[in-house]
Structure formats: C-alpha cells, structure tokens
C-alpha positions in Angstrom: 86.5 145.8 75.5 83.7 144.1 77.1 83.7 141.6 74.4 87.2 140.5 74.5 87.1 140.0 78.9 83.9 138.1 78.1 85.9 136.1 75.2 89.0 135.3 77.4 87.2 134.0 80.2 85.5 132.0 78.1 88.6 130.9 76.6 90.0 130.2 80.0 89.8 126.2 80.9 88.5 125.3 83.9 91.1 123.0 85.9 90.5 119.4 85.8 90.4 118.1 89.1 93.1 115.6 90.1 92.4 111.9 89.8 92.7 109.4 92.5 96.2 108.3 91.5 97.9 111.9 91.0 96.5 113.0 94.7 98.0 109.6 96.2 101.3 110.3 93.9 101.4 113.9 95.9 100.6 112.3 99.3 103.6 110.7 99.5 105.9 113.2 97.3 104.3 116.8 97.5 102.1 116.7 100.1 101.1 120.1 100.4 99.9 119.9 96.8 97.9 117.0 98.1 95.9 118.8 100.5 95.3 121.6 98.3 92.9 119.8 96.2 91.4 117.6 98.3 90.2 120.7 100.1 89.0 122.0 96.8 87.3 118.6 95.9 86.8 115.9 99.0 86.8 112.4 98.3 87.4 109.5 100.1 86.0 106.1 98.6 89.1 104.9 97.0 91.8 105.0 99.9 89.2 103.8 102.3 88.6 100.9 100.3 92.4 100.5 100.0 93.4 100.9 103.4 90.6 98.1 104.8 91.5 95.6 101.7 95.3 95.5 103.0 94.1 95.5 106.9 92.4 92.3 105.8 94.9 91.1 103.6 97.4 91.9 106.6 95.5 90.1 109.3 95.5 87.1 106.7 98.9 86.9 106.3 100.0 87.4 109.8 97.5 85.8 111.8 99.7 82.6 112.4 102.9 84.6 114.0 100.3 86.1 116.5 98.6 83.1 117.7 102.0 80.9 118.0 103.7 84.2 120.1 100.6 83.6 122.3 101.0 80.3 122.7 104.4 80.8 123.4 103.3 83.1 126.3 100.7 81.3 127.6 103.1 78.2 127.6 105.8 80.1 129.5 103.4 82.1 131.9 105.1 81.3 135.2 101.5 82.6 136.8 99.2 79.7 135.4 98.7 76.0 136.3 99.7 73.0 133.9 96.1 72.8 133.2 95.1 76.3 132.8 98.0 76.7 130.3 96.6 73.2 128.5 93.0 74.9 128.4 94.0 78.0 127.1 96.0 76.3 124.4 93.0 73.6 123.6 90.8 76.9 123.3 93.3 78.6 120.3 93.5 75.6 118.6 89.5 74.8 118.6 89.4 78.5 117.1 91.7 77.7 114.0 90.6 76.2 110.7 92.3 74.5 107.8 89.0 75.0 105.8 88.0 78.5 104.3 84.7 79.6 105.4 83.6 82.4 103.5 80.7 83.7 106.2 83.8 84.3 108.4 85.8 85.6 106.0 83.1 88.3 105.5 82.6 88.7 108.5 86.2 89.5 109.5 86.6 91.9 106.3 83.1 94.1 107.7 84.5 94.4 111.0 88.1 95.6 109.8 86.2 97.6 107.7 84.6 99.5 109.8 87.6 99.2 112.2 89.3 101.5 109.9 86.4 104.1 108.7 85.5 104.3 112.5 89.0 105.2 113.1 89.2 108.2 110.4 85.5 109.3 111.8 87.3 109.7 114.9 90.1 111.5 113.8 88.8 113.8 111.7 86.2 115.0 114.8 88.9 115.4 117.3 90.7 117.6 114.8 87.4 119.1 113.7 86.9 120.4 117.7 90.1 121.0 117.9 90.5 123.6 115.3 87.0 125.0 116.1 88.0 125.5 119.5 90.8 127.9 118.0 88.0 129.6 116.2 89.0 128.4 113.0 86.6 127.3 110.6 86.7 123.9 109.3 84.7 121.1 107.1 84.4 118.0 108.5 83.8 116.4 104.9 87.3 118.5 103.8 89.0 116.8 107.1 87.6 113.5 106.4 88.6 113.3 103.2 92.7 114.4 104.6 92.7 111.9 107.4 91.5 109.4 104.8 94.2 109.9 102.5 97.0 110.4 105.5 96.1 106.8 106.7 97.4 105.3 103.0 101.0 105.8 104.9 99.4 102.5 106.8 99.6 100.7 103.5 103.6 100.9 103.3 103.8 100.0 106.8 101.5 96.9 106.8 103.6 95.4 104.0 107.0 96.3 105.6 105.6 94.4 108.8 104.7 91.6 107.4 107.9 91.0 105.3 109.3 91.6 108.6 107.2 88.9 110.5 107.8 86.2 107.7 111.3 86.5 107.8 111.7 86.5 111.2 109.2 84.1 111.8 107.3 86.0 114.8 104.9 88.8 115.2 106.7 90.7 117.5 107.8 93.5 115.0 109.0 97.3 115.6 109.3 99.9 113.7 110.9 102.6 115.4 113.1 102.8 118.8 111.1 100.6 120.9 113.2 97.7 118.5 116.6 98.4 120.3 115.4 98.6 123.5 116.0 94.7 125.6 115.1 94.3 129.2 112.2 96.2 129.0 108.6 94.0 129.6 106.0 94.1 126.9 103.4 96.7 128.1 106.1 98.4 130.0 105.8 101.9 130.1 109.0 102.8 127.9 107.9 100.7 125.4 104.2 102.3 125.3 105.8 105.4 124.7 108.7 103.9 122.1 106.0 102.2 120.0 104.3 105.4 119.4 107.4 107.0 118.0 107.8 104.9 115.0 108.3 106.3 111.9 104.9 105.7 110.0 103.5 107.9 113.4 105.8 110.1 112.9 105.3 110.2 108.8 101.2 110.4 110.0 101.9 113.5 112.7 103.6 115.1 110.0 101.5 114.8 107.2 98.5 115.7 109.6 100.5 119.3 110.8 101.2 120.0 106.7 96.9 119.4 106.0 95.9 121.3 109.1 96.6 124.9 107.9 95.2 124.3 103.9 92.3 122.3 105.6 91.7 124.4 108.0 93.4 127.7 107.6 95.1 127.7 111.2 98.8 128.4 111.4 101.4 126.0 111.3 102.3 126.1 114.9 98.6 125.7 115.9 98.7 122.6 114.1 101.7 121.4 115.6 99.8 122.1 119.2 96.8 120.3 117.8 98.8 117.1 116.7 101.2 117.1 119.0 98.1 117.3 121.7 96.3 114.4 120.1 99.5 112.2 119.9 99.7 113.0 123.5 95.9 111.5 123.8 96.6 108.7 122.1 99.9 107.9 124.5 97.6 108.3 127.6 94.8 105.8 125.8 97.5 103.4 125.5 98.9 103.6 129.1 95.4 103.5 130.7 95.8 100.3 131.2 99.1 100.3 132.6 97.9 102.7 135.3 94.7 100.5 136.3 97.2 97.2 136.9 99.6 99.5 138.7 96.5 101.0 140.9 95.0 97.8 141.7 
C-alpha cells in the first residue's frame, strides 16, 4: 500500500509554471488566475522592461504636441510681457534638435526607466503597509511582482493616447470624463478630480482590489478600503498644488 502512494506521487507532475506571455494573456482576461501564480512564482523583468520601452517610445512620439501646446500657452498668456513670451519661446526652441544624439537619447530612456520601477517601488510599499497595518501578512517581492504586471494596462493606454494626439494634432488628450467637461481651467479642481477617473485608473484600481486578497490574503472589502484609500492619496498629491496657489 505504501508502494503504490509512493508510486502515484511520483507519477504526479509537478505544474509547470506559467510563462511570461500566458500570465499577461490572464492579466487582461482572467485576472484572478493571474495573480494566483504570480503569488506562487514572482517575477517582474519582462513587463518592467515593457512598460519603460513604450514610456520612451511614447515620449518620442508625442513630444512635439507637448511643446507646440506650450508654446501656444506661453504665446497667449495674458500675464507675460512681449518679451518674456519671446524668451520663453527662444528658450524651447534652443532645446530642440533635428539631429539624434544618442547620449541624450540614453539618457532620457534611464531616467524614464527609473521613472517607472520607482513608481511600482512605491506602490507596492504603500500597499505593503497598508495591508500590514490590517495585520495581514504580505511579500513585498509577491506585491512587486502584481503592481508590475497591473501597470502593463499603461501599455494600451499609451498607444490609444498617442493615436489620439496624432489625429487630433495636440497633446491635450482625455480619457475619461474630464473630456466632456468645457469651461473648466486646466488645473481646475474638477478637472484634477475627472482626470483621475479615466478608465485605465479605474481598469488599475480594479485589478489592484482583485490581487490584494490572493497577494495578500485580506478580504475583498479591505482591499477596496486600501485602494480606494490610496486613490484618495493620489487625488490629494495632485491638488497640492492647487491648494498652495489658492493659499498664497
């Protein structure tokens, strides 16, 4: 009897970890599944590497629309002399280059590089705390590696805003409700908060509230709190300024 449990175990294949492309292919269609075996096997290389090649990629593409919108601002700022207006524009066009220089192209692919990994460092710790502080326990290396792969939705999004900007020809782009709302001054407080509710950080929020509890093992509703606490955080970040122009 002994013989045959030994024999079926050893008959009994070990499962085969999921490769990179099978755990992306989950991300985005079965989520849950997703998380389940990163938690079992963390890893992180690939959609790190992915998510900085299409920020630089991005910034290549789109870094015309954003410096003609701010020489259209600069040239219709009310607040600024003829000549302030003419230095400021002299100053964006010394920056630009027709030529391709490689040191600078390095250099802007290291600092978007670490751009992004400092921003998934980040995230996983506050969510790291946060679930500690519920007395939960949780791997930093099993979070890093979720937040890593929940930040591939920025891949989708990248490309859908730059179609966006080439067709329309500016860089002023939205994704969510902050689009239909006119009247309403860039930096204004409505559209702070509307910009934060587009659909990738919404498609983010949820995908971080479905890895929480297999990451993590808190419930469901914790993990709503914890996101929903974070996204809060983030709101205030962004309005931090706001409040310092309206205090002064």
């Amino acid at each position: 009897m002994g013989n045959a449990s030994t024999a079926m175990a050893v008959e009994t294949p070990a499962t085969k970890p999921y490769g990179y492309l099978k755990i992306i292919a989950y991300l985005f269609f079965e989520p849950s599944r997703a998380f389940r075996e990163l938690s079992k096997t963390p890893r992180w290389l690939v959609p790190l590497v992915l998510c900085s090649l299409v920020a630089v990629g991005f910034e290549a593409a789109t870094s015309r629309y954003r410096m003609a919108d701010l020489k259209e601002r600069i040239s219709n700022d009310s607040t600024l002399s003829p000549q302030e207006v003419s230095r400021r524009l002299h100053n964006i066009d010394a920056q630009r280059t027709t030529s391709i220089s490689y040191t600078k192209v390095a250099l802007g692919a290291a600092i978007l590089t670490g751009i992004n990994v400092m921003k998934v460092i980040a995230v996983s710790t506050i969510l790291l705390l946060s679930t500690l502080s519920l007395r939960e326990r949780a791997s930093f290396k099993q979070l890093f590696s979720a937040v890593s792969f929940i930040f591939l939705v920025t891949i989708p999004e990248k490309i859908i805003v730059a179609a966006l900007m080439v067709v329309k020809g500016s860089y002023d782009v939205q994704l969510g409700p902050a689009a239909f709302v006119s009247g309403e001054s860039e930096g204004s407080l409505l559209i702070t908060v509307l910009e934060r509710l587009d659909i990738f950080s919404i498609w983010i929020a949820i995908l971080m509230v479905t890895a929480l509890p297999i990451v993590t093992g808190i419930s469901k509703r914790r993990a709503a709190v914890v996101v929903c606490c974070l996204w809060a955080g983030w709101l205030l970040l962004a309005m931090l300024p706001i409040k310092l122009i309206d205090i002064n």
